[in-house]
PQR file with spaces between the fields and no chain letter, atoms N, CA, C, O and H, PARSE charges and radii, in Angstrom:
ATOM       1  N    UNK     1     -30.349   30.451    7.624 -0.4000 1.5000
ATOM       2  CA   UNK     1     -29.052   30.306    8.264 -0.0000 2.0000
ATOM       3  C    UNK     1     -28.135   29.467    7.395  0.5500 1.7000
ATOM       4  O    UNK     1     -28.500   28.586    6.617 -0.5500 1.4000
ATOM       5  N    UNK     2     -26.830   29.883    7.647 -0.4000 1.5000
ATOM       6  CA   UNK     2     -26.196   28.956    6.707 -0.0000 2.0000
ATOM       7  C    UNK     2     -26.124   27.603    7.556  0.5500 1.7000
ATOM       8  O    UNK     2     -26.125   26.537    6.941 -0.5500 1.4000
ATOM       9  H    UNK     2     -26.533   30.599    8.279  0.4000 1.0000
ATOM      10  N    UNK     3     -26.067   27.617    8.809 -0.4000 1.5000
ATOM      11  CA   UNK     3     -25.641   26.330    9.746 -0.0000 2.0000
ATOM      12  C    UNK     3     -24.115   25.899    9.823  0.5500 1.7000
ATOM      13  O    UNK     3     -23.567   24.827   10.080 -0.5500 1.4000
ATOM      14  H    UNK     3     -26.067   28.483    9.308  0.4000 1.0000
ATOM      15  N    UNK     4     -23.688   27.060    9.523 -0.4000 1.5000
ATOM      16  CA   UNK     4     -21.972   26.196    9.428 -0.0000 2.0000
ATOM      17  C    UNK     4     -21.402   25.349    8.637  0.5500 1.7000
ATOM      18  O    UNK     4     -20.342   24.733    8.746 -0.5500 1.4000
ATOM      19  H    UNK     4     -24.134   27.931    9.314  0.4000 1.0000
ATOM      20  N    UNK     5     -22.324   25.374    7.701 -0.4000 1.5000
ATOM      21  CA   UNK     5     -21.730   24.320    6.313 -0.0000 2.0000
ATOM      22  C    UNK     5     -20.191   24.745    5.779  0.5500 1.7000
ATOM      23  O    UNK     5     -19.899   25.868    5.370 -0.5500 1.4000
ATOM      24  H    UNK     5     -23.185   25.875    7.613  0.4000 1.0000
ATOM      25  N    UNK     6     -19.743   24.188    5.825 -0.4000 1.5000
ATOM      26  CA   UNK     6     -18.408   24.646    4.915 -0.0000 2.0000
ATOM      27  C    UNK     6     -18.548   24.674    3.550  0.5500 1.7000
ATOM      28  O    UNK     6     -18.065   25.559    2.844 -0.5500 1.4000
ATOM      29  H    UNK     6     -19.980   23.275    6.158  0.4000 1.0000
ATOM      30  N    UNK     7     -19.084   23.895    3.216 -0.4000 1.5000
ATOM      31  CA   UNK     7     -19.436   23.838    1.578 -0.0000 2.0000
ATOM      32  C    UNK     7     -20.380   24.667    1.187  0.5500 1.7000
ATOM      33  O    UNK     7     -20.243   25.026    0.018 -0.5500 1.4000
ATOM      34  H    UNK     7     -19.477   23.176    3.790  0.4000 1.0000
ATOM      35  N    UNK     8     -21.394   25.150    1.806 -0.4000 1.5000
ATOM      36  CA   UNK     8     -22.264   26.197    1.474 -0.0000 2.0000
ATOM      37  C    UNK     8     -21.048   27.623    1.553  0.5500 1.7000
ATOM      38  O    UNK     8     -20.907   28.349    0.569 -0.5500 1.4000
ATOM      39  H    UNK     8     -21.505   24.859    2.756  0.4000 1.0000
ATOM      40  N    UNK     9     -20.345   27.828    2.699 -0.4000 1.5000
ATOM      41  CA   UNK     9     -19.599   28.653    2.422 -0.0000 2.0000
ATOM      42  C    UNK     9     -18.417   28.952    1.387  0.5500 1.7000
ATOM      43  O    UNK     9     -18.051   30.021    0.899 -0.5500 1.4000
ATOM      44  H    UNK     9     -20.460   27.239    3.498  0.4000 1.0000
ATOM      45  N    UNK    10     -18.138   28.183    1.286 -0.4000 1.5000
ATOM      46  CA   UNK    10     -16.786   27.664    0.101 -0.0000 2.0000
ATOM      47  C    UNK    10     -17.922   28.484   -1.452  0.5500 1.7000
ATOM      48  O    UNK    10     -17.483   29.173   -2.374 -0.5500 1.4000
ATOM      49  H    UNK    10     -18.436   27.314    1.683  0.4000 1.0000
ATOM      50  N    UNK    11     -19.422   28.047   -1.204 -0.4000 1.5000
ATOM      51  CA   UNK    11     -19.719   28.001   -2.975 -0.0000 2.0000
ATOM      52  C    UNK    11     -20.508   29.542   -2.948  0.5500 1.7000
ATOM      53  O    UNK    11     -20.871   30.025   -4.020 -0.5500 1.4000
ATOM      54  H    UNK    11     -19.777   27.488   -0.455  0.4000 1.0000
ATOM      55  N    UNK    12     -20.753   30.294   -1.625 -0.4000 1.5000
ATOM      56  CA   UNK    12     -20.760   31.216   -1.791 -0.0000 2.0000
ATOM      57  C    UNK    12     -19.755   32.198   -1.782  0.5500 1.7000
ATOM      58  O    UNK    12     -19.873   33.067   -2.646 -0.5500 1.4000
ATOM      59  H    UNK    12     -20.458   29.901   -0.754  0.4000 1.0000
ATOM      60  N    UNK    13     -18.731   32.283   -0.969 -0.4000 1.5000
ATOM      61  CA   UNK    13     -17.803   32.934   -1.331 -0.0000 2.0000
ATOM      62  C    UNK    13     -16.988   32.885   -2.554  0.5500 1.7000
ATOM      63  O    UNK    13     -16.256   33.820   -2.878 -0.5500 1.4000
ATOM      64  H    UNK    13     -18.635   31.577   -0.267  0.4000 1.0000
ATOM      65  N    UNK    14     -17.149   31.443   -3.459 -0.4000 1.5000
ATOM      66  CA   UNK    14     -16.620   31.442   -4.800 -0.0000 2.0000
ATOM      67  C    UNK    14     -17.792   32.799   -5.807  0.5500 1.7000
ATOM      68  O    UNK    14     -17.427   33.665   -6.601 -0.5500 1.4000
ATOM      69  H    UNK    14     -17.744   30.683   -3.196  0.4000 1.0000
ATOM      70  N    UNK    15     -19.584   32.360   -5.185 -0.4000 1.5000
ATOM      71  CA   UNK    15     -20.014   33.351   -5.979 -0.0000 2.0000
ATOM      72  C    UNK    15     -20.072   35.080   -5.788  0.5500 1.7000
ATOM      73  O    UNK    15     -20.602   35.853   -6.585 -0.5500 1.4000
ATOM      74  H    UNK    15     -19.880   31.656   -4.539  0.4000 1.0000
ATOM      75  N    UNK    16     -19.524   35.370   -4.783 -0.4000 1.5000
ATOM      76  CA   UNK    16     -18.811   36.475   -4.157 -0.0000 2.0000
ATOM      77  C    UNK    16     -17.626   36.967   -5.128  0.5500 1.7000
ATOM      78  O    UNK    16     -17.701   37.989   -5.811 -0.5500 1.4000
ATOM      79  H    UNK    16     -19.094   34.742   -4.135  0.4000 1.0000
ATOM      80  N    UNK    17     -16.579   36.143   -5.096 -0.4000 1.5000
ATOM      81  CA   UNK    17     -15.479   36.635   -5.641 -0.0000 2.0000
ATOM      82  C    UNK    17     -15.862   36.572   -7.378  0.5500 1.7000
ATOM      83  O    UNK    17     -15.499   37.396   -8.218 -0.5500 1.4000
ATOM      84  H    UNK    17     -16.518   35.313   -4.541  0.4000 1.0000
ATOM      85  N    UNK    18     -16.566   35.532   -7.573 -0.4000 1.5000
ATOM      86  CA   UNK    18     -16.358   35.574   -8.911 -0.0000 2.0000
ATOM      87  C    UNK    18     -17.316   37.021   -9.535  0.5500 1.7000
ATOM      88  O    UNK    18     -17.037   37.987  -10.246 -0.5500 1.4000
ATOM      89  H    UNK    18     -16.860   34.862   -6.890  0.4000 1.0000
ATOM      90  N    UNK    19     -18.530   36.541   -8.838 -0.4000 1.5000
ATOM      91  CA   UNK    19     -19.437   37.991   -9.500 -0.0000 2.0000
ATOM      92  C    UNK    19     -19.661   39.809   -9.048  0.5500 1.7000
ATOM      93  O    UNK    19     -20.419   40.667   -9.499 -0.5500 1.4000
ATOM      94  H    UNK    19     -18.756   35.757   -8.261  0.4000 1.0000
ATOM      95  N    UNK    20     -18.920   39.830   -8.284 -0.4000 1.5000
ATOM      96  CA   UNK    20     -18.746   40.847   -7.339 -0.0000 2.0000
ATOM      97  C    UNK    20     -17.051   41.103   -7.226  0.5500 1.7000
ATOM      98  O    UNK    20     -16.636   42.195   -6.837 -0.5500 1.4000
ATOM      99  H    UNK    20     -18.304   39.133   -7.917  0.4000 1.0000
ATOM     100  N    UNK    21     -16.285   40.199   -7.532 -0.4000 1.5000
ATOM     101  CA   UNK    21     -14.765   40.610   -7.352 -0.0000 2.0000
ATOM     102  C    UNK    21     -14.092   41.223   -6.239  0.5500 1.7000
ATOM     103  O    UNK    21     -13.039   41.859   -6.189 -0.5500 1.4000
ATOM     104  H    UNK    21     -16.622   39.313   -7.848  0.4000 1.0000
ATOM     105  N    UNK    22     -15.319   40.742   -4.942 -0.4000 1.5000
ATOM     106  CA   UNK    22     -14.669   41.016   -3.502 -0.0000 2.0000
ATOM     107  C    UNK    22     -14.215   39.212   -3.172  0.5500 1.7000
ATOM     108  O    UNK    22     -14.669   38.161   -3.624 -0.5500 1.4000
ATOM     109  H    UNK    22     -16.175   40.226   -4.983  0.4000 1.0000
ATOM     110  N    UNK    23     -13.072   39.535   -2.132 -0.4000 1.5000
ATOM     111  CA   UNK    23     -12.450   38.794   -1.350 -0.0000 2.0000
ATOM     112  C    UNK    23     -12.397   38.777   -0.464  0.5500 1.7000
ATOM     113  O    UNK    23     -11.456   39.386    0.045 -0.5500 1.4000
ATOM     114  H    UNK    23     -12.703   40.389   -1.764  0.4000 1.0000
ATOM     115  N    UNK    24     -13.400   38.040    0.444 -0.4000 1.5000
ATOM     116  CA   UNK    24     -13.773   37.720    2.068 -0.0000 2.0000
ATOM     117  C    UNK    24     -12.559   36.538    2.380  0.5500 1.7000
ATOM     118  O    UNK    24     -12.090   35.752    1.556 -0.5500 1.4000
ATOM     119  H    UNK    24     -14.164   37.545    0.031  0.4000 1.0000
ATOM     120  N    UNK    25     -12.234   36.655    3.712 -0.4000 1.5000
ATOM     121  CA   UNK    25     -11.648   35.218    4.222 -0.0000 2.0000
ATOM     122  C    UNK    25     -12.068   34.624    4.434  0.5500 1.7000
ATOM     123  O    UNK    25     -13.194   34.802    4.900 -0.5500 1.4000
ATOM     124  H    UNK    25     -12.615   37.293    4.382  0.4000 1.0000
ATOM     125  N    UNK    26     -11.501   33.309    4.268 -0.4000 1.5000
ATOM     126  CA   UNK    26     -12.647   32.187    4.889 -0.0000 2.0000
ATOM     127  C    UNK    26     -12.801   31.669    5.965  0.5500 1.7000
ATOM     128  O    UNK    26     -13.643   30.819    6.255 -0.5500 1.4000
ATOM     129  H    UNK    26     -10.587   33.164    3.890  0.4000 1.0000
ATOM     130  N    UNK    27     -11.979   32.153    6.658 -0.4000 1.5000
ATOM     131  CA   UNK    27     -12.244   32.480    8.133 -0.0000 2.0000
ATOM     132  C    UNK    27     -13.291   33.496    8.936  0.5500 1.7000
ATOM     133  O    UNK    27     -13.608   33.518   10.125 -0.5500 1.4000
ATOM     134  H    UNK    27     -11.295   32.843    6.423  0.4000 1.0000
ATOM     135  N    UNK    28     -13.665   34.253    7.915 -0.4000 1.5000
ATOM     136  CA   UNK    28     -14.458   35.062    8.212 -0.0000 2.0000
ATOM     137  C    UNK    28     -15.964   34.589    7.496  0.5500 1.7000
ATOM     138  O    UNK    28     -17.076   34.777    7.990 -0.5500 1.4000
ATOM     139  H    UNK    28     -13.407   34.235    6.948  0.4000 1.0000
ATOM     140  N    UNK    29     -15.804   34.243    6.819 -0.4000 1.5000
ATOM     141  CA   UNK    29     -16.663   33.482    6.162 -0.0000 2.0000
ATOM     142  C    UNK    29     -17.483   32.021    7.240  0.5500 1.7000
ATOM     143  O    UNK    29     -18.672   31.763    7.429 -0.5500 1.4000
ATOM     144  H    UNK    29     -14.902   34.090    6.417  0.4000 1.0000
ATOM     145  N    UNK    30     -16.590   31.539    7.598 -0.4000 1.5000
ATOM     146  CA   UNK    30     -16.746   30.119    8.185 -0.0000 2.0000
ATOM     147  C    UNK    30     -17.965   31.011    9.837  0.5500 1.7000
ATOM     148  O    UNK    30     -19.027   30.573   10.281 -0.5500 1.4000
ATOM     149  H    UNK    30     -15.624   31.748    7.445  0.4000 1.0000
ATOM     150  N    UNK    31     -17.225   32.208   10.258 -0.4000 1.5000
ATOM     151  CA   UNK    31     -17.736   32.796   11.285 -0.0000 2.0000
ATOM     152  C    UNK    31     -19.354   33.282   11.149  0.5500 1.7000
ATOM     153  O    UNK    31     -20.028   33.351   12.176 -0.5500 1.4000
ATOM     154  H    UNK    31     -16.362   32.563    9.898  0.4000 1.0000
ATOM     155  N    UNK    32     -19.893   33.586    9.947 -0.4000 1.5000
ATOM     156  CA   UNK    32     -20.714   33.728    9.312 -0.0000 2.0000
ATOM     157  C    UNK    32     -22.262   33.116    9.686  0.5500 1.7000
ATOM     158  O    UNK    32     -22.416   32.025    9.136 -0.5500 1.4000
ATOM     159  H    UNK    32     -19.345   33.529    9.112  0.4000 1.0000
ATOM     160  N    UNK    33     -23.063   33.405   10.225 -0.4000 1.5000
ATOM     161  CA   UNK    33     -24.094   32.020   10.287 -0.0000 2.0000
ATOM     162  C    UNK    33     -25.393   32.363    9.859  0.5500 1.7000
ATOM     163  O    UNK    33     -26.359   31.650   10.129 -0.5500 1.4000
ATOM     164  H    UNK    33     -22.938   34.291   10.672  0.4000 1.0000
ATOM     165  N    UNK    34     -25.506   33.678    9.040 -0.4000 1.5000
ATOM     166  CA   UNK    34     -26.481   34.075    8.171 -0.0000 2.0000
ATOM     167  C    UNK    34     -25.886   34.869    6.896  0.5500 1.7000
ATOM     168  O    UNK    34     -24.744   35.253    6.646 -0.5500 1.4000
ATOM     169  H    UNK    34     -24.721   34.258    8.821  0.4000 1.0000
ATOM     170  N    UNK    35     -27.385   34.988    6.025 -0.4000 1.5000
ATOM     171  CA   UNK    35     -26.841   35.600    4.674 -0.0000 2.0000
ATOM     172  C    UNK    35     -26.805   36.756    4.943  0.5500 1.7000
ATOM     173  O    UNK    35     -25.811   37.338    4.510 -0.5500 1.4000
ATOM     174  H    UNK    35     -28.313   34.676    6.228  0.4000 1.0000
ATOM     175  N    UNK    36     -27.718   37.518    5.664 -0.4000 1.5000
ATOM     176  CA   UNK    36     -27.346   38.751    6.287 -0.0000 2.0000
ATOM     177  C    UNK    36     -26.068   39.344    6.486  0.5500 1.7000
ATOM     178  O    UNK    36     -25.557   40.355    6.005 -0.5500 1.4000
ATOM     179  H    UNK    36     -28.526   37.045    6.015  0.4000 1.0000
ATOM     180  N    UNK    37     -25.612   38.388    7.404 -0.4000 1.5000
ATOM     181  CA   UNK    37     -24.384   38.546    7.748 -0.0000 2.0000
ATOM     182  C    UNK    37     -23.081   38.889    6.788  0.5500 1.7000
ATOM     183  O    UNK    37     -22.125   39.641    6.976 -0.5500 1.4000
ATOM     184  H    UNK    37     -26.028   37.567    7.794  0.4000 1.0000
ATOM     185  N    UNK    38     -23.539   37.781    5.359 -0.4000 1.5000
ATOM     186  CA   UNK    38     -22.421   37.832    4.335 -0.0000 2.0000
ATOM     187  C    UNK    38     -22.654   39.497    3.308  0.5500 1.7000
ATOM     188  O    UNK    38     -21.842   40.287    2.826 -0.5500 1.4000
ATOM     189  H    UNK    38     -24.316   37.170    5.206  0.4000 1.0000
ATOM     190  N    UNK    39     -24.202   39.441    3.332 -0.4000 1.5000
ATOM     191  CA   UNK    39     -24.329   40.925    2.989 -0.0000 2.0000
ATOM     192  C    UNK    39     -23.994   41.856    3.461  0.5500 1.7000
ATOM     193  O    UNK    39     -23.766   42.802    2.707 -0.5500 1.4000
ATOM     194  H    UNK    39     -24.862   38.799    3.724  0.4000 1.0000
ATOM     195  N    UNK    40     -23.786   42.050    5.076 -0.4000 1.5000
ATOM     196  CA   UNK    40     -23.007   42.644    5.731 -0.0000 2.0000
ATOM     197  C    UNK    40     -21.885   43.076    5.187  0.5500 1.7000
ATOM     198  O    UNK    40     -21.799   44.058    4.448 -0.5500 1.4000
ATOM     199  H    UNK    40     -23.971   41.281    5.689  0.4000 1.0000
ATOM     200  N    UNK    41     -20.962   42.341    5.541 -0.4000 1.5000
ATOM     201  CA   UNK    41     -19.251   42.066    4.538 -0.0000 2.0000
ATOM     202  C    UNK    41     -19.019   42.470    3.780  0.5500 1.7000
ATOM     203  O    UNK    41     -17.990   43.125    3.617 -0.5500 1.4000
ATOM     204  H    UNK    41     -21.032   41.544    6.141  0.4000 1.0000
ATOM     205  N    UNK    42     -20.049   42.219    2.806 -0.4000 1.5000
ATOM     206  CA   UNK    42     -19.776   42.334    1.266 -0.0000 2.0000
ATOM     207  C    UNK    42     -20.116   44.121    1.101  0.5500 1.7000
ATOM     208  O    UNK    42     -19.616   44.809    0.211 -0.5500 1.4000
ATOM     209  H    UNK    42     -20.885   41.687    2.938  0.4000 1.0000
ATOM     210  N    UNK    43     -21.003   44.608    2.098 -0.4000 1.5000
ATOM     211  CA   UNK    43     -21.598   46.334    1.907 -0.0000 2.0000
ATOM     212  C    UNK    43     -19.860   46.604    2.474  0.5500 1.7000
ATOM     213  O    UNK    43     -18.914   47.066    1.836 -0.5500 1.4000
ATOM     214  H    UNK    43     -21.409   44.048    2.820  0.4000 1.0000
ATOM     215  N    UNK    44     -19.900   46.279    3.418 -0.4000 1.5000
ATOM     216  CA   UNK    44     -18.402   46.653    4.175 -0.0000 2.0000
ATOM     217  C    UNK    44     -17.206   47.199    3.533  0.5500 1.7000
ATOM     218  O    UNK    44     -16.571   48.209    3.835 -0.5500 1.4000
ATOM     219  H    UNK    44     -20.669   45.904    3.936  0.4000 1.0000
ATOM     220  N    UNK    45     -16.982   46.227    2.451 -0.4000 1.5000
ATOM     221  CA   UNK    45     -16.009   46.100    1.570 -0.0000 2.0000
ATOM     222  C    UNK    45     -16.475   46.978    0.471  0.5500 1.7000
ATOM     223  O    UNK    45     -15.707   47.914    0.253 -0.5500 1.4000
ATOM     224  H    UNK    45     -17.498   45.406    2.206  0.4000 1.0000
ATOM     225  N    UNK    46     -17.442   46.929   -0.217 -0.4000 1.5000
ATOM     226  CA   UNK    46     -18.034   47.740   -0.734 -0.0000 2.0000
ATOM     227  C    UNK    46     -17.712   49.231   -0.383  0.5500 1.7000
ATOM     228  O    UNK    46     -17.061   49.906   -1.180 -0.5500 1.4000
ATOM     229  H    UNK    46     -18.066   46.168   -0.040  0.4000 1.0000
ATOM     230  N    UNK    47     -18.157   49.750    0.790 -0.4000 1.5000
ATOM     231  CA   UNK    47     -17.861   50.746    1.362 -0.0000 2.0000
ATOM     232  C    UNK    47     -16.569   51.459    1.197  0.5500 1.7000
ATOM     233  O    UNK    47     -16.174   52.507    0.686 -0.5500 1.4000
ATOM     234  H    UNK    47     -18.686   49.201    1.437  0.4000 1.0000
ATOM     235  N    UNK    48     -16.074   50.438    1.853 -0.4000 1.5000
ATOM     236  CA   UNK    48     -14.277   50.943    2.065 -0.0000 2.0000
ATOM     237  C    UNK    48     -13.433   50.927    0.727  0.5500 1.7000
ATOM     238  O    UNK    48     -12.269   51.316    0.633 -0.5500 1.4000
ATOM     239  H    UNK    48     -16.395   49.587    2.268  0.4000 1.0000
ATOM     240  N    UNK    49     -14.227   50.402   -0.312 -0.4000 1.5000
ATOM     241  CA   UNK    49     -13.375   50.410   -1.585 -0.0000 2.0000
ATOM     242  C    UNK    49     -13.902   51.920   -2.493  0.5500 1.7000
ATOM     243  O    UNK    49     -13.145   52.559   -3.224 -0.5500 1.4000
ATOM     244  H    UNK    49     -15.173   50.086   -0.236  0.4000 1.0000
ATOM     245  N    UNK    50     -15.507   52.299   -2.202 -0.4000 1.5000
ATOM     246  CA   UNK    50     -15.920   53.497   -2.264 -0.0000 2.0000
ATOM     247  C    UNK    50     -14.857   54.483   -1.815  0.5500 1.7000
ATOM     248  O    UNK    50     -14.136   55.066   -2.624 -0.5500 1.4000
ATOM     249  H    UNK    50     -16.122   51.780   -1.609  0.4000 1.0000
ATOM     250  N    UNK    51     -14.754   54.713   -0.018 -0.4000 1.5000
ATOM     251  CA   UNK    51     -14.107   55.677    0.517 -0.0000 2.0000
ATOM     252  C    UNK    51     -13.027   55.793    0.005  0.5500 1.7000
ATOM     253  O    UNK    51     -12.705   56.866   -0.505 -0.5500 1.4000
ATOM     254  H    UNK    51     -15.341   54.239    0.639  0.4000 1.0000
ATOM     255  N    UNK    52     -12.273   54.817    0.011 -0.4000 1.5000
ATOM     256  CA   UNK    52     -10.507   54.954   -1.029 -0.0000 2.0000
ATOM     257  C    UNK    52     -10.829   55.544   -1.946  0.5500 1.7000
ATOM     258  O    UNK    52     -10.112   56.543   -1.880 -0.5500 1.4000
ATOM     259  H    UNK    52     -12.535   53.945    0.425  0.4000 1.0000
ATOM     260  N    UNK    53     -11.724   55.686   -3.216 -0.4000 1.5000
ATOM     261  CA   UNK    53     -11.603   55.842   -4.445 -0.0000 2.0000
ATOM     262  C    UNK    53     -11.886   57.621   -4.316  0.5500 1.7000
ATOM     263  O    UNK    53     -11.659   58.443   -5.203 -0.5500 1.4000
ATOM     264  H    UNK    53     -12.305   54.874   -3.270  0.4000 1.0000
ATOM     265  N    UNK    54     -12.457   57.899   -2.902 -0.4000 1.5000
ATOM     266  CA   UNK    54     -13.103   59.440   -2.964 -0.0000 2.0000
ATOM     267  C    UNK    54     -11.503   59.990   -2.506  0.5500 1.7000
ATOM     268  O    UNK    54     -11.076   61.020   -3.027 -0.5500 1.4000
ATOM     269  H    UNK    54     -12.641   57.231   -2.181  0.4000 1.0000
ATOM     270  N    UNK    55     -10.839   59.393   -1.716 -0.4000 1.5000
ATOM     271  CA   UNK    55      -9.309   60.121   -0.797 -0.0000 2.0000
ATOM     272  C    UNK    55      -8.143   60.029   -2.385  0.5500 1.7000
ATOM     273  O    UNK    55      -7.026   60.543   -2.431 -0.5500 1.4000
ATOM     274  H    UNK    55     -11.186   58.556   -1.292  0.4000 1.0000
ATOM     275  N    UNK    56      -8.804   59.250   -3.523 -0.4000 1.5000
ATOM     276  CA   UNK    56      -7.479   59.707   -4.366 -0.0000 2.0000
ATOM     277  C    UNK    56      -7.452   60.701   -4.882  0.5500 1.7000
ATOM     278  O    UNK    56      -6.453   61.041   -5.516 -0.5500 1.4000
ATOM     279  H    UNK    56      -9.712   58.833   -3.486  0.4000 1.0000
């Protein structure tokens, strides 16, 4: 679990954006209370940046 750390969230979403070049909020982030969860997100986004690239 993350436990609601802010700082655990802050240094994963930095390693999110930096190595992956997705951008979660950190509001959404903060909502977060497993890694699951952030893997979640991150397929999510993943996804939807897939589907766009098939509709051009």
């Amino acid at each position: 679990m993350l436990g609601g750390n802010s700082l655990a969230a802050i240094q994963i979403r930095a390693a999110v954006q930096r190595d992956l070049a997705i951008e979660l909020p950190m509001a959404q982030m903060m909502k977060m209370r497993t890694l699951g969860e952030v893997v979640d997100a991150i397929a999510a986004v993943l996804e939807a940046e897939a589907e766009s690239e098939v509709k051009v």
